[in-house]
C-alpha positions as CSV (number, residue, x, y, z in Angstrom):
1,X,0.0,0.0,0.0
2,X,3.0,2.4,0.6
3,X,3.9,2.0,-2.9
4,X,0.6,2.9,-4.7
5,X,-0.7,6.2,-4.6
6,X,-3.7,6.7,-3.0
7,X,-5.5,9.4,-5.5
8,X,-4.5,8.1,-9.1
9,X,-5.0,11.3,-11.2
10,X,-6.6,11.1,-14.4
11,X,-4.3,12.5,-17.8
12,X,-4.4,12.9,-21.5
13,X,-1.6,10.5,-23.0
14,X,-0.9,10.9,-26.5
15,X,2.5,8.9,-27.5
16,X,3.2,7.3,-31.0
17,X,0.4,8.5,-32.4
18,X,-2.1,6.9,-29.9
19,X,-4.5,8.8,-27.6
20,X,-5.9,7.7,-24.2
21,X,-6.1,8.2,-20.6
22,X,-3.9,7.2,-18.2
23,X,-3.5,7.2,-14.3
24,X,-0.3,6.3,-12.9
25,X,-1.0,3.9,-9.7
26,X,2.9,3.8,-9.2
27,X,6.1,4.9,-10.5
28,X,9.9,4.4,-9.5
29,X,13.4,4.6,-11.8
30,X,12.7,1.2,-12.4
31,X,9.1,0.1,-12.7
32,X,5.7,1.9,-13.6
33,X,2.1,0.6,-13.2
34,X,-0.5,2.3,-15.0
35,X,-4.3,2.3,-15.8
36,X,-4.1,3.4,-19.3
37,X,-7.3,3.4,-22.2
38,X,-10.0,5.1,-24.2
39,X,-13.6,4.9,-24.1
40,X,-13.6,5.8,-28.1
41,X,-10.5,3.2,-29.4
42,X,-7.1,4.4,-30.8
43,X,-4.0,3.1,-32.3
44,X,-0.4,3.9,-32.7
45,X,3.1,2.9,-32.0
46,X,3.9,1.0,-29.2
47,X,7.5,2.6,-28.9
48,X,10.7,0.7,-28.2
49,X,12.0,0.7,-24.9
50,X,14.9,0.1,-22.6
51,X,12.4,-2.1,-20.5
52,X,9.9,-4.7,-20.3
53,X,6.0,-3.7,-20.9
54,X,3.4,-5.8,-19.6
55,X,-0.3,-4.5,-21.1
56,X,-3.0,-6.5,-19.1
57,X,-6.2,-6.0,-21.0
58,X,-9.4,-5.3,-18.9
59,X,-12.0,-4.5,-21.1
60,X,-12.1,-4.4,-24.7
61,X,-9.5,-5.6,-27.2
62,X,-6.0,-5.2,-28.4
63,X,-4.5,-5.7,-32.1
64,X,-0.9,-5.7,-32.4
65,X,1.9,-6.9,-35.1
66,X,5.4,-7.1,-35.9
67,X,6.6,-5.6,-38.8
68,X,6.6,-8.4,-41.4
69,X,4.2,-9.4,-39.7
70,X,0.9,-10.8,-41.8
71,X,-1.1,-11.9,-39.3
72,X,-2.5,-9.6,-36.6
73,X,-2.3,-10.9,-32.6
74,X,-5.6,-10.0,-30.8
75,X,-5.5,-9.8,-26.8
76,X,-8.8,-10.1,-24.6
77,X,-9.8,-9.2,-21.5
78,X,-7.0,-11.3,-19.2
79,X,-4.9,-11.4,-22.2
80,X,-1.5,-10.1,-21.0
81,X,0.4,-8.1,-24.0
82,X,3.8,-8.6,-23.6
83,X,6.2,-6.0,-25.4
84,X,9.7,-7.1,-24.6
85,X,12.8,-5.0,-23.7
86,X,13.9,-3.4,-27.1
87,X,10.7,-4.1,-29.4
88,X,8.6,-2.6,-31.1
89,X,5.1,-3.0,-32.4
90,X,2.0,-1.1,-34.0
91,X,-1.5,-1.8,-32.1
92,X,-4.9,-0.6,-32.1
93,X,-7.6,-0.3,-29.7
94,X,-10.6,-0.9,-32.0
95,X,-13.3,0.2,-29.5
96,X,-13.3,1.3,-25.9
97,X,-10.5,-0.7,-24.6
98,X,-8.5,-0.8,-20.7
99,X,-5.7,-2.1,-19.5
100,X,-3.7,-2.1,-16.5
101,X,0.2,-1.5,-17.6
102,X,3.4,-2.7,-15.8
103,X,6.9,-1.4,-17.2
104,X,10.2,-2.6,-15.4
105,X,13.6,-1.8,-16.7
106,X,14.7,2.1,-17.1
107,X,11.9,4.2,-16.6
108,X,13.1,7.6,-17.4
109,X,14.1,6.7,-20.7
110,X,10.8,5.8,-21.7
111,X,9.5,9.9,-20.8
112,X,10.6,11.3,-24.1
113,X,8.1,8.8,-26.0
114,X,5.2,9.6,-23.9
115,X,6.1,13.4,-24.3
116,X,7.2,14.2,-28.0
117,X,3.7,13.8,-29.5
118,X,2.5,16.8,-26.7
119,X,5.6,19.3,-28.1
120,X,4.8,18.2,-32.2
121,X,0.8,17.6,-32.4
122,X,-1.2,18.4,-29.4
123,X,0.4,20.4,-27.7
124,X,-1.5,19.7,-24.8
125,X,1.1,21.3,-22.0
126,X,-0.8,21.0,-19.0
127,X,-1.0,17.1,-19.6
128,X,2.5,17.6,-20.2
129,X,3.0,19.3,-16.8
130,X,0.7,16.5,-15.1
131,X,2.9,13.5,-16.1
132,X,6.2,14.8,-15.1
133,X,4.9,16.2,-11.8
134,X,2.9,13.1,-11.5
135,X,6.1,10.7,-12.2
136,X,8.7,13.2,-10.8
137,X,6.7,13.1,-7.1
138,X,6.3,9.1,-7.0
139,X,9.9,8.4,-8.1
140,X,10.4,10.8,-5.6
141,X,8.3,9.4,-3.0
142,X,9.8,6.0,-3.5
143,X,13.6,6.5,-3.3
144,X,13.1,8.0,-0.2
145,X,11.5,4.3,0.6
146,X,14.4,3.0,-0.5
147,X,13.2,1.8,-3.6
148,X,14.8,2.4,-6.7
């Protein structure tokens, strides 16, 4: 309970292309877990990270590929999407669609993606704002747990 915050706040995310929601339920250098959707569906680029992204659908569906890829991979509710360290995928969210996110590996690295599409398309600032206060405070909050 000490490492989940106790009054998610809800923000815009758009990253890769994709637009949702999200509301960060904990956040440290090295893992994030996230509530992140879209009542109206979306798609995008997953990104390519320097960590390990687990997407744990809740409602709705997923569609993913790989490049070369002729065949599209559907997760459902309890599907887990696993998008492993240094990969990259497209995906859609054909309809309303949740899932409850879990990233480990390096965290920071992973800010510029969720941020680029806010400075080149939306600039939506405040949401901008949001996330790194949002993120800085929890990393914050959790090295001085001792958790890195």
């Amino acid at each position: 309970p000490e490492h989940v915050m106790a009054e998610p706040e809800w923000v815009f995310n758009r990253a890769g292309g994709a637009m949702g929601a999200m509301a960060v339920l904990h956040c440290s250098l090295t893992e994030y877990v996230i509530i992140f959707g879209t009542p109206i569906g979306t798609d995008g680029h997953t990104g390519r990270f320097l960590a390990d992204d687990f997407f744990t659908i809740l409602h709705g569906e997923q569609w993913a590929f790989d490049a070369g890829s002729l065949e599209r991979q559907i997760y459902r509710p309890g599907d887990q999407h696993h998008l492993e360290y240094g990969t990259a995928k497209a995906y859609r969210m054909p309809g309303a669609c949740w899932a409850l996110e879990y990233a480990r590996g390096n965290i920071p690295s992973m800010l510029p993606f969720g941020f680029l599409d806010s400075f080149t398309s939306t600039l939506d600032f405040p949401a901008v704002w949001a996330t790194v206060r949002i993120s800085v405070v929890a990393m914050w909050n959790e090295m001085v747990q001792g958790k890195v």
